[in-house]
C-alpha positions as CSV (number, residue, x, y, z in Angstrom):
1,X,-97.2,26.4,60.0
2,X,-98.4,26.7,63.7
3,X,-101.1,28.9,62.8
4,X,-102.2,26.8,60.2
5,X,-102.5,23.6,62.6
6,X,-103.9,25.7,65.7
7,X,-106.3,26.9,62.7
8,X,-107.5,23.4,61.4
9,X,-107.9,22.3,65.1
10,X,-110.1,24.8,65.8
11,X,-112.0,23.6,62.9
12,X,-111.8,20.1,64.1
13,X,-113.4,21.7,67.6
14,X,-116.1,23.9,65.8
15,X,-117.4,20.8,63.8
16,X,-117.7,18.3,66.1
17,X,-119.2,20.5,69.0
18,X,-121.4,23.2,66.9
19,X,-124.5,22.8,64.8
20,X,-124.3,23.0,61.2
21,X,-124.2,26.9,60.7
22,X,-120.9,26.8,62.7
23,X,-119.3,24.6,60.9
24,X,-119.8,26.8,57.8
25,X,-118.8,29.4,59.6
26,X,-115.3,27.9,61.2
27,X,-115.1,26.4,57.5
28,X,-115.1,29.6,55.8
29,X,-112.5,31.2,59.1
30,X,-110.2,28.4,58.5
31,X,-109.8,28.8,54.3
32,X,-110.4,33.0,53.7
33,X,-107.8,34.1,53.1
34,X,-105.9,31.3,52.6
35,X,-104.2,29.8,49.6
36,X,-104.0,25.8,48.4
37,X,-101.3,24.2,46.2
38,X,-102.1,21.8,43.9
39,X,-98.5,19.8,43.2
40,X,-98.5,18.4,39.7
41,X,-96.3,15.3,39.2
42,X,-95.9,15.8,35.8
43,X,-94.3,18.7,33.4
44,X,-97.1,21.7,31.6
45,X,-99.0,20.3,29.0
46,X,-99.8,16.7,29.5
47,X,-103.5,15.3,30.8
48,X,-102.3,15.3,34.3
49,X,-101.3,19.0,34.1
50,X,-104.8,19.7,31.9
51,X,-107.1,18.3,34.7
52,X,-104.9,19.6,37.4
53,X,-105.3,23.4,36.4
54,X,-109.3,22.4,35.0
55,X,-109.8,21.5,38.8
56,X,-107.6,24.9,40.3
57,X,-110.0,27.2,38.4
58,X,-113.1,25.4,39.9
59,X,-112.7,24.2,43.3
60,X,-111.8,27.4,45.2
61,X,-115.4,28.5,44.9
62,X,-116.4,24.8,46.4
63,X,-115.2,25.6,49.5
64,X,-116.4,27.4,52.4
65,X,-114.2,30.8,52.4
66,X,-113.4,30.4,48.7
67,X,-109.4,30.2,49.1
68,X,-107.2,30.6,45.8
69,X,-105.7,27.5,44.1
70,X,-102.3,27.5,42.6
71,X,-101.2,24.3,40.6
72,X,-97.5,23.7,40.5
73,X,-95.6,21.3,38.2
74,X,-93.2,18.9,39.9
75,X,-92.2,16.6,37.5
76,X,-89.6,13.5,38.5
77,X,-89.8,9.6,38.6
78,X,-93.4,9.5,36.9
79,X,-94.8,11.2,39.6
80,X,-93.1,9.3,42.4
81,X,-91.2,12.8,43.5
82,X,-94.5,14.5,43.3
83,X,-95.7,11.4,45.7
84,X,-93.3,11.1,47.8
85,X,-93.4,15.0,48.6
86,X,-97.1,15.4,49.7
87,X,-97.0,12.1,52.1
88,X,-93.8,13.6,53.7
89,X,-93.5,17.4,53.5
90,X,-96.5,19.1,52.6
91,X,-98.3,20.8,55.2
92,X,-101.0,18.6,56.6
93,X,-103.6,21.0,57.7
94,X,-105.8,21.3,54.0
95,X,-103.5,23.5,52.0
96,X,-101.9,21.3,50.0
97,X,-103.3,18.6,47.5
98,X,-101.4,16.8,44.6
99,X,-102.4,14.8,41.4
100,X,-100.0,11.8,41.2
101,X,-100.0,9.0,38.4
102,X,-102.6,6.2,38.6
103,X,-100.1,3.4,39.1
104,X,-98.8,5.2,42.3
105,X,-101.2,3.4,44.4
106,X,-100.6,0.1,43.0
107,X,-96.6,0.5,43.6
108,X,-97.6,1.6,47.0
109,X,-99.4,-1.7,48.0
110,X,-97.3,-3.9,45.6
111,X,-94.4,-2.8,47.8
112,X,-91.8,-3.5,44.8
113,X,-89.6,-0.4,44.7
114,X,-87.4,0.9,47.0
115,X,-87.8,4.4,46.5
116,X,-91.5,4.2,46.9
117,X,-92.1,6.6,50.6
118,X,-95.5,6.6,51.2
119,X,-98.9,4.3,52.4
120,X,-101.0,4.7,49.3
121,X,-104.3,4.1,51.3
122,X,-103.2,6.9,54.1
123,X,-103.3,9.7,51.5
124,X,-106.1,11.6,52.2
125,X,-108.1,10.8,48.7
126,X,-110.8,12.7,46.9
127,X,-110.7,10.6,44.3
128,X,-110.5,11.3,40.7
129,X,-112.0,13.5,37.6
130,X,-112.3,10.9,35.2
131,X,-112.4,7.2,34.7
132,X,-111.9,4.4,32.6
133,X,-115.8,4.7,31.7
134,X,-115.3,7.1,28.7
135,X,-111.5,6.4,27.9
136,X,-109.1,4.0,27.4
137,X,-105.3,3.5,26.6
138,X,-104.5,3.5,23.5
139,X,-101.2,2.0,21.4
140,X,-100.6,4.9,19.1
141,X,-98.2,3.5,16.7
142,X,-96.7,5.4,13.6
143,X,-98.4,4.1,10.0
144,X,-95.2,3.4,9.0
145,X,-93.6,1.3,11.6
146,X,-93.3,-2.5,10.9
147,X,-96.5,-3.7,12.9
148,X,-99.7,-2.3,11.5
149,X,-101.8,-4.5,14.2
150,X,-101.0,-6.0,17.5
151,X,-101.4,-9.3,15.8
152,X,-98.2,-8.4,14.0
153,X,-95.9,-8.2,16.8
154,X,-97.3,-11.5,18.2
155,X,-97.0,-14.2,15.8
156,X,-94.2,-15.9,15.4
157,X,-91.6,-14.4,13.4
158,X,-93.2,-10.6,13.7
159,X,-91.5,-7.3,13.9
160,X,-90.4,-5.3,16.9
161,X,-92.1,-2.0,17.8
162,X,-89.8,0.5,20.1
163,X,-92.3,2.1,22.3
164,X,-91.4,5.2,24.4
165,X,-92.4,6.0,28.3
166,X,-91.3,7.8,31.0
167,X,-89.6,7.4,34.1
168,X,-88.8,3.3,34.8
169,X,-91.5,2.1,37.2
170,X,-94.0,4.9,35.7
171,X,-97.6,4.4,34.1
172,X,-96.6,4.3,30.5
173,X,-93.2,1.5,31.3
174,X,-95.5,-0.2,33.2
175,X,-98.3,-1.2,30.8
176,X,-95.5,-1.8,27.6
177,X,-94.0,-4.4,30.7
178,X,-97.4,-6.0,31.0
179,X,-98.6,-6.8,27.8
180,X,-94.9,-7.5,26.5
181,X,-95.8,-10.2,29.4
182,X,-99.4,-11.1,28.6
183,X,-99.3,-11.0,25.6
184,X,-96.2,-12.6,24.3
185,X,-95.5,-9.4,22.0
186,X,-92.0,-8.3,20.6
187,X,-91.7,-4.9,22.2
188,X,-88.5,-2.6,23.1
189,X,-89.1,0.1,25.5
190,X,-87.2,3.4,25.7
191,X,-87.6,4.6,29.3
192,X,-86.9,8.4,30.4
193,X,-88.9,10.3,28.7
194,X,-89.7,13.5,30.9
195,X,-93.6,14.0,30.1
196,X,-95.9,13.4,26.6
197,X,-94.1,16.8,25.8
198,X,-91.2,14.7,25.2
199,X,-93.1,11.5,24.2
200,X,-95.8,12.5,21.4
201,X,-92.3,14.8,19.3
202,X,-90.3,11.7,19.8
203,X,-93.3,9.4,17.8
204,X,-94.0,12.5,14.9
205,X,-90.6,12.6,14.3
206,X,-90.1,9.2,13.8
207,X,-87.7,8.6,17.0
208,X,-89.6,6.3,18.5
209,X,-92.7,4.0,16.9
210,X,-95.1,4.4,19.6
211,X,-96.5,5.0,23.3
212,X,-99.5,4.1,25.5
213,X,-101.5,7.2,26.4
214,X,-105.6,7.8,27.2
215,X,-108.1,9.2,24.7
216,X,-108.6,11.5,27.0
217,X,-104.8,13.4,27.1
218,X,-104.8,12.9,23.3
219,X,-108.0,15.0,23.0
220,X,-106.3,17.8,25.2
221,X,-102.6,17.8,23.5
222,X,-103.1,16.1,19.9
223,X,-106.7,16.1,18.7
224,X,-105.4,15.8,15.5
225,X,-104.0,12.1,16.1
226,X,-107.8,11.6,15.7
227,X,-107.7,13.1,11.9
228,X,-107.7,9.9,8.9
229,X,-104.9,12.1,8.0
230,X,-103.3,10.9,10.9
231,X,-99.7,9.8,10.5
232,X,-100.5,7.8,13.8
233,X,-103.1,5.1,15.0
234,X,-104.5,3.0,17.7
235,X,-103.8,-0.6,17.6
236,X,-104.6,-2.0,20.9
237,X,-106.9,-0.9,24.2
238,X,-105.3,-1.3,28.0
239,X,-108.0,-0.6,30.9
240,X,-110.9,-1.9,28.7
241,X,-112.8,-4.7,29.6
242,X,-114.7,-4.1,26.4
243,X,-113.8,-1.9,23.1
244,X,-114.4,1.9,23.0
245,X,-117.4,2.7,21.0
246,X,-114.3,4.8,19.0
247,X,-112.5,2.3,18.3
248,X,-114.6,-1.1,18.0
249,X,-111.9,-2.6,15.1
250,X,-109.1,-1.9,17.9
251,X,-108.8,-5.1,20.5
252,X,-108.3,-5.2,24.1
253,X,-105.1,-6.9,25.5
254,X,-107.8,-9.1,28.1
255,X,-109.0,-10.0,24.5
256,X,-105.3,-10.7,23.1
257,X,-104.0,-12.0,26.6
258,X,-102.2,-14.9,24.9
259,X,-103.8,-17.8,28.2
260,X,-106.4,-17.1,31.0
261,X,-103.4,-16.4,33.7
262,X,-102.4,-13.8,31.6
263,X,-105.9,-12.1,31.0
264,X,-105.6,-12.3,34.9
265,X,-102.9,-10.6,35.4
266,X,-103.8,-7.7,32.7
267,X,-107.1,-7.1,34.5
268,X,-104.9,-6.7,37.8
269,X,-102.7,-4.5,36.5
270,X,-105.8,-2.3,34.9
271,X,-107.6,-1.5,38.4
272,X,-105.4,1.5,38.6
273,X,-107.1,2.9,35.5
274,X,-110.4,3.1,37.1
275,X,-107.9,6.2,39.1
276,X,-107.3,7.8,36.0
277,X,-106.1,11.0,37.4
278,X,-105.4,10.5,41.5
279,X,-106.0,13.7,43.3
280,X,-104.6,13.0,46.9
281,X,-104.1,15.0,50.0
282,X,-101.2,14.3,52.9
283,X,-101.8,11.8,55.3
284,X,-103.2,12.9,58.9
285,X,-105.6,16.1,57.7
286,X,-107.6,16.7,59.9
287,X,-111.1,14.8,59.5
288,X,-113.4,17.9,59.0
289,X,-110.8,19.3,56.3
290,X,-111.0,16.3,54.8
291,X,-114.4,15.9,54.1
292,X,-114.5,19.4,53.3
293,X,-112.0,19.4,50.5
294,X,-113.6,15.7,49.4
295,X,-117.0,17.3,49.3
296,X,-115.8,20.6,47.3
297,X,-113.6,18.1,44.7
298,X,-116.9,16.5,43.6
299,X,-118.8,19.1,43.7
300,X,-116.4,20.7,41.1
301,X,-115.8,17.9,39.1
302,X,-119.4,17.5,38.9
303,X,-120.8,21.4,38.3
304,X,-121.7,22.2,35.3
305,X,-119.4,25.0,34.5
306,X,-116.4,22.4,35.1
307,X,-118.1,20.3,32.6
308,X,-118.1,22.6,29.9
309,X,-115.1,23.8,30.4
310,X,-113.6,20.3,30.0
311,X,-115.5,19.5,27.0
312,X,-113.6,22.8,25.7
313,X,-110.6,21.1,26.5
314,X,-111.8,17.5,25.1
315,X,-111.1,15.8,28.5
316,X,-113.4,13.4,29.8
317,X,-115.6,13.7,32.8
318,X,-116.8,11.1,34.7
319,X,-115.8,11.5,38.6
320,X,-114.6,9.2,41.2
321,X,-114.9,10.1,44.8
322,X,-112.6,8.7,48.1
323,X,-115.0,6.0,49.0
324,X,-114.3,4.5,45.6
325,X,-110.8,5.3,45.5
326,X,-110.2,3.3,48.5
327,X,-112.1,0.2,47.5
328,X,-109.8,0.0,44.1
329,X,-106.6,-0.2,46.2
330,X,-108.5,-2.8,48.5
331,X,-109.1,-5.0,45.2
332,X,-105.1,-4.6,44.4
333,X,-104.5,-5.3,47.8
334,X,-106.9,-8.3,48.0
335,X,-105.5,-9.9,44.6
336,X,-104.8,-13.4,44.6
337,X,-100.8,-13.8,45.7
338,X,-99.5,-15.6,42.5
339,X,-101.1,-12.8,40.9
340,X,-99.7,-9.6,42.8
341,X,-96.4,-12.0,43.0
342,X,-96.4,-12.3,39.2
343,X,-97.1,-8.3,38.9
344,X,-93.9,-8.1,41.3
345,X,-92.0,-9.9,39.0
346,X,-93.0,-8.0,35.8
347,X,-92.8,-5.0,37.2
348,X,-89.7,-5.1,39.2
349,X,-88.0,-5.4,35.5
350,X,-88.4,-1.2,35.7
351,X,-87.6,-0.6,39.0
């Protein structure tokens, strides 16, 4: 571990006092050799785990002295464990990097559970694969539970759908929370879940009704949800502002939002999808380091190779870098205070 900081700090030197050929050069020193970690805060198999090991196999060759990427799974808490871990333990000199859920930030700034360890916006970000511009999250619901649309589970009188999610105070509890809220719909939620290995059995055999999850993971781990076979189907669209050319008979819940305080408070909560997969750093790396990895993560994400091998995969593309990631936890933290108040309050029901 002391080699590795007396190594970034010699990078540190070498860039800020050297012309540009040195800084290749003391770029390429610092990583031959060397070998990063990619933490993954959720179990094999699900989007997060998809992109995560996309990105390993590309961004090696990004960086000056090509190091090898490894991607490790540490599922726990919706991702919080996997959080928690890279702000406080990992080593801080470039070496290790994380992919954390996209409501991590927001329960950073929020400030609404305990267990929460870290200063979302002193991660070092390089932002994120894909965004809300080609996906969305769906409500998958089984064709035979009681609600065939979200219209059914909001009038008066309706059914109730049991919807699955992870960990309490993840993604997937979160959204069921706010558009139970929003929306006024009649909605039981089964919490502890370990990953969508878990979640997508429990709906096909009929455990649960439903869950919230992106086009994008879909495509990766059930394309055939897609199929009019299907014995599953989308009945409402979270982190849209307008429908997916997919799915233009599906409604958004901003559309559904039952009164123009509640629209509000679903387009808060959404920011976080414009993260849709976080790929962090520890805090305090050192600033060359920083913008090397940064510069290599969307230079992968945007190479063409990458691209093709997602589409192979069915995952979308569409990259986010730091800059941005940074001004979408300035609009959380910005928010009007009845509105992050009211988010507190909905929230804190999983926490």
């Amino acid at each position: 571990m002391r080699h590795m900081r007396l190594g970034a700090a010699a990078l540190l030197a070498a860039v800020v006092a050297g012309p540009q050929a040195a800084r290749a050069d003391a770029a390429a020193d610092f990583y031959k050799g060397k070998q990063i970690t990619l933490t993954i805060g959720y179990g094999p198999g699900g989007g997060y785990d998809v992109y995560a090991r996309l990105l390993a196999r590309h961004m090696g060759r990004k960086i000056p002295g090509e190091p090898g990427m490894v991607a490790q799974n540490m599922p726990g808490a919706g991702s919080l464990r996997a959080a928690n871990y890279i702000y406080n333990n990992a080593p801080r000199d470039g070496t290790a990097l994380a992919t954390i859920s996209r409501n991590m930030p927001m329960m950073g700034v929020l400030g609404d559970n305990k267990n929460v360890m870290f200063d979302a916006r002193k991660f070092t970000w390089l932002g994120s694969p894909s965004s809300v511009r080609e996906d969305a999250n769906l409500l998958w619901v089984r064709k035979d539970a009681p609600a065939k649309r979200i219209e059914d589970i909001i009038r008066p009188g309706g059914p109730e759908l049991i919807l699955g999610s992870s960990a309490e105070g993840s993604t997937s509890s979160d959204v069921i929370l706010v558009v139970r809220e929003a929306l006024g719909a009649r909605i039981k939620m089964i919490s502890g879940y370990p990953d969508s290995n878990a979640l997508n059995p429990a709906i096909e055999r009929g455990e649960i009704h439903g869950r919230f999850v992106g086009i994008s993971a879909i495509s990766a781990s059930r394309p055939y949800w897609f199929d009019k076979e299907s014995i599953v189907a989308p009945i409402l669209q979270f982190a849209r502002t307008t429908r997916h050319p997919m799915f233009p008979d599906v409604p958004t819940a901003q559309e559904m939002a039952k009164d123009e305080a509640s629209r509000v408070l679903v387009a808060a909560s959404e920011i976080p999808y414009m993260l849709a997969r976080p790929f962090v750093g520890p805090p305090d790396v050192p600033a060359p380091v920083a913008k090397i990895l940064q510069t290599a993560f969307m230079a992968a994400a945007n190479d063409p190779e990458f691209v093709e091998d997602a589409k192979k995969l069915r995952v979308e593309v569409s990259p986010v870098g730091p800059e941005e990631a940074l001004r979408m936890l300035d609009l959380i933290a910005n928010a009007p205070a009845d509105v992050k108040e009211k988010l507190r309050a909905v929230l804190g029901e999983a926490r």
